[in-house]
C-alpha positions as CSV (number, residue, x, y, z in Angstrom):
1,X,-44.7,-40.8,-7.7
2,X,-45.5,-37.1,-7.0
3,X,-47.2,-36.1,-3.9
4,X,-50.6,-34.8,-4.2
5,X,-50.6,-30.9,-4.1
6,X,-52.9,-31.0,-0.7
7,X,-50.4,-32.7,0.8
8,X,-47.8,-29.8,-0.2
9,X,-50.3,-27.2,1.4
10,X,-51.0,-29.3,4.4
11,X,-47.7,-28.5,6.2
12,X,-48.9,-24.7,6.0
13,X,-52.4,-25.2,8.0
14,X,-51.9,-28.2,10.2
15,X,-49.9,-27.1,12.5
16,X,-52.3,-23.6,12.9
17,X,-54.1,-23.9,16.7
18,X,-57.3,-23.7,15.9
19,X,-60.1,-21.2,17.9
20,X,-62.4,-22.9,20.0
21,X,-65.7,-22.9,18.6
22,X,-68.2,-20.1,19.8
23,X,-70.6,-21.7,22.9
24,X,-72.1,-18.8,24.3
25,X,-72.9,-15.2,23.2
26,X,-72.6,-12.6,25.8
27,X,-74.4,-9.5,26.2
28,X,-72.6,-6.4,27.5
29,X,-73.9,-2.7,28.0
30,X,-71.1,0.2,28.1
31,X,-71.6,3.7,28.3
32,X,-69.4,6.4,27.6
33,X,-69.3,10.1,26.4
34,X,-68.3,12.4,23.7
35,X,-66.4,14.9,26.3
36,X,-65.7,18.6,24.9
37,X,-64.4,21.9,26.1
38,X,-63.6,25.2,24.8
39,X,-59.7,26.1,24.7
40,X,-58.6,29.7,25.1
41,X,-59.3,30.2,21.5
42,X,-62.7,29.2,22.1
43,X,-62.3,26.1,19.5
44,X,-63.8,23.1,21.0
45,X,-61.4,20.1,21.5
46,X,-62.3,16.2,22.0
47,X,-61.2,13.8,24.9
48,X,-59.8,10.6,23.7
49,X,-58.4,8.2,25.5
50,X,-55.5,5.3,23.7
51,X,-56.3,1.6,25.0
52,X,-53.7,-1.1,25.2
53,X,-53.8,-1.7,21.2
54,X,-52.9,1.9,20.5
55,X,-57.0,2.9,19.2
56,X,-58.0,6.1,20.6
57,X,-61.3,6.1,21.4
58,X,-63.5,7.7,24.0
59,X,-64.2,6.9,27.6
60,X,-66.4,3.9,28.1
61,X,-67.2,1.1,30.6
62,X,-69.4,-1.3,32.0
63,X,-73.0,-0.7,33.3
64,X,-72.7,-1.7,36.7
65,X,-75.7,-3.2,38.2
66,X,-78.4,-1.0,39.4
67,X,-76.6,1.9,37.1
68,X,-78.5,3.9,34.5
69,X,-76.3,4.3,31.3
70,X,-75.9,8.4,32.3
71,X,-74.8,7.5,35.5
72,X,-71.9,4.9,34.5
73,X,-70.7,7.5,31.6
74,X,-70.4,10.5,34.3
75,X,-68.4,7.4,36.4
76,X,-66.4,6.2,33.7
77,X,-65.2,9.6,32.4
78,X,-64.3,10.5,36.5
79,X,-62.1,7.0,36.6
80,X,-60.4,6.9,33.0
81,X,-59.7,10.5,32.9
82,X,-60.1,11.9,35.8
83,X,-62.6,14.6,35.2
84,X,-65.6,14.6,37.6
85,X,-66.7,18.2,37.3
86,X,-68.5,17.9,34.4
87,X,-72.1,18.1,33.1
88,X,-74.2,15.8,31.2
89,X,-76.0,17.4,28.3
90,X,-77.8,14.7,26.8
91,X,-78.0,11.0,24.9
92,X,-76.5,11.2,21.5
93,X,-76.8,7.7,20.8
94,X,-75.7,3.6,20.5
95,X,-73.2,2.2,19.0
96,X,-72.6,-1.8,18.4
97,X,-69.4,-3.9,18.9
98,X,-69.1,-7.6,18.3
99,X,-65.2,-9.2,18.7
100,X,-64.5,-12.4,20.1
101,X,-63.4,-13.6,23.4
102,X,-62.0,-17.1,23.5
103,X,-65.1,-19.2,22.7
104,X,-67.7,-16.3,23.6
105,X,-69.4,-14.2,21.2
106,X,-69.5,-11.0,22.4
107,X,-72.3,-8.4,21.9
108,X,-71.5,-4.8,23.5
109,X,-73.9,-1.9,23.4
110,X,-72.5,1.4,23.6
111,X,-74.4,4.5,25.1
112,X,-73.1,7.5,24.0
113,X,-73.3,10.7,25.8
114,X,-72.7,14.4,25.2
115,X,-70.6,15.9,28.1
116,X,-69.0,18.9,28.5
117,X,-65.9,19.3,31.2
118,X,-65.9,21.8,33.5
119,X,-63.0,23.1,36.0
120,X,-59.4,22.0,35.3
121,X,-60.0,20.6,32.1
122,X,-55.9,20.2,31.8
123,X,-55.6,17.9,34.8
124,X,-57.1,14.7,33.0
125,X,-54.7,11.4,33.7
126,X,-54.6,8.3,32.3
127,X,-55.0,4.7,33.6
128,X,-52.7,2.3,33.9
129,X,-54.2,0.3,31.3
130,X,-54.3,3.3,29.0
131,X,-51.4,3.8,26.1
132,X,-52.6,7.8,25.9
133,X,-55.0,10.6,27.1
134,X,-55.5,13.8,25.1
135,X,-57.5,16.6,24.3
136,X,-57.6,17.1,20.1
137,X,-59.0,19.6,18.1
138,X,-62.1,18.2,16.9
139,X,-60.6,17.8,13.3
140,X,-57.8,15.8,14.2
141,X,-60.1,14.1,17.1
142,X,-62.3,13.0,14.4
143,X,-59.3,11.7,11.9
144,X,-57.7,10.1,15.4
145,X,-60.7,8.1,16.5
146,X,-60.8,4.3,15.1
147,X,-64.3,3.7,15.2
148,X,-66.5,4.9,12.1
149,X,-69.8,4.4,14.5
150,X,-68.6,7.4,17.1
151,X,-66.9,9.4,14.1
152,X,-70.6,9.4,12.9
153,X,-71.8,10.3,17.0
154,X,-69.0,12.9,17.1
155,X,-69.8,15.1,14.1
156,X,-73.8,14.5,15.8
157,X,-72.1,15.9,18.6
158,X,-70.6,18.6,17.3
159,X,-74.1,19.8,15.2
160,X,-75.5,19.8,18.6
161,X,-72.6,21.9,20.6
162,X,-73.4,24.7,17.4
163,X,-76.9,24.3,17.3
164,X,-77.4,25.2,20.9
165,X,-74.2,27.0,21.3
166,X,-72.8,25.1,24.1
């Protein structure tokens, strides 16, 4: 007698460990900014930083408590890349992640930030945790980044840097 066909398949997806089911969603605010400068040439170039899976994306944390979502982007782009002369030019807008962590749902918000660098814009340094820090030209900064939600904040950004000639 011939086996049943879902007993052919079975051996395939049995043995697959299976996620834990989601029991909590978790709420978490970030900040980060959209950090320019102005090279010799006077192009403007884009910060990006390169997390542990290789996506370059820009410098971002946690809201700490008792933080405003300006003051944790300023803090975040001091500690990833080590810039802390730099000024804040404004709120360019959110951005949404959802990804999950073991059985939590997580929610992130995203504040994004205009910043420009000041001072020794060349002595930026990377975190341990960090695969790469580097300044592109926006072009290649936009083509680079790995989230289509600050692609769309970047070329915002970059309006606004013409607009009011920063």
């Amino acid at each position: 007698m011939q086996q049943p066909i879902t007993d052919k398949f079975k051996k395939y997806f049995s043995n697959r460990s299976k996620k834990p089911s989601i029991q909590e969603i978790v709420r978490e605010p970030t900040a980060g900014g959209i950090v320019f400068r102005r090279n010799k040439k006077g192009e403007i170039e884009i910060l990006l930083i390169q997390d542990a899976k290789d996506r370059w994306t820009i410098p971002k944390g946690h809201i700490e408590e008792g933080e405003t979502a300006q003051v944790t982007a300023k803090r975040e782009i001091g500690e990833e890349a080590g810039l802390d002369d730099v000024d804040m030019l404004g709120w360019l807008g959110k951005i949404h992640f959802r990804y999950r962590r073991l059985d939590k749902l997580v929610l992130m918000t995203t504040q994004i930030y205009l910043v420009r660098a000041k001072g020794d814009t060349n002595a930026i340094k990377k975190e341990e945790w960090m695969n790469g820090i580097k300044w592109f030209k926006f072009a290649d900064a936009l083509d680079a980044i790995e989230y289509e939600d600050i692609g769309k904040l970047m070329l915002l950004a970059m309006k606004k840097i013409r607009q009011e000639n920063l």
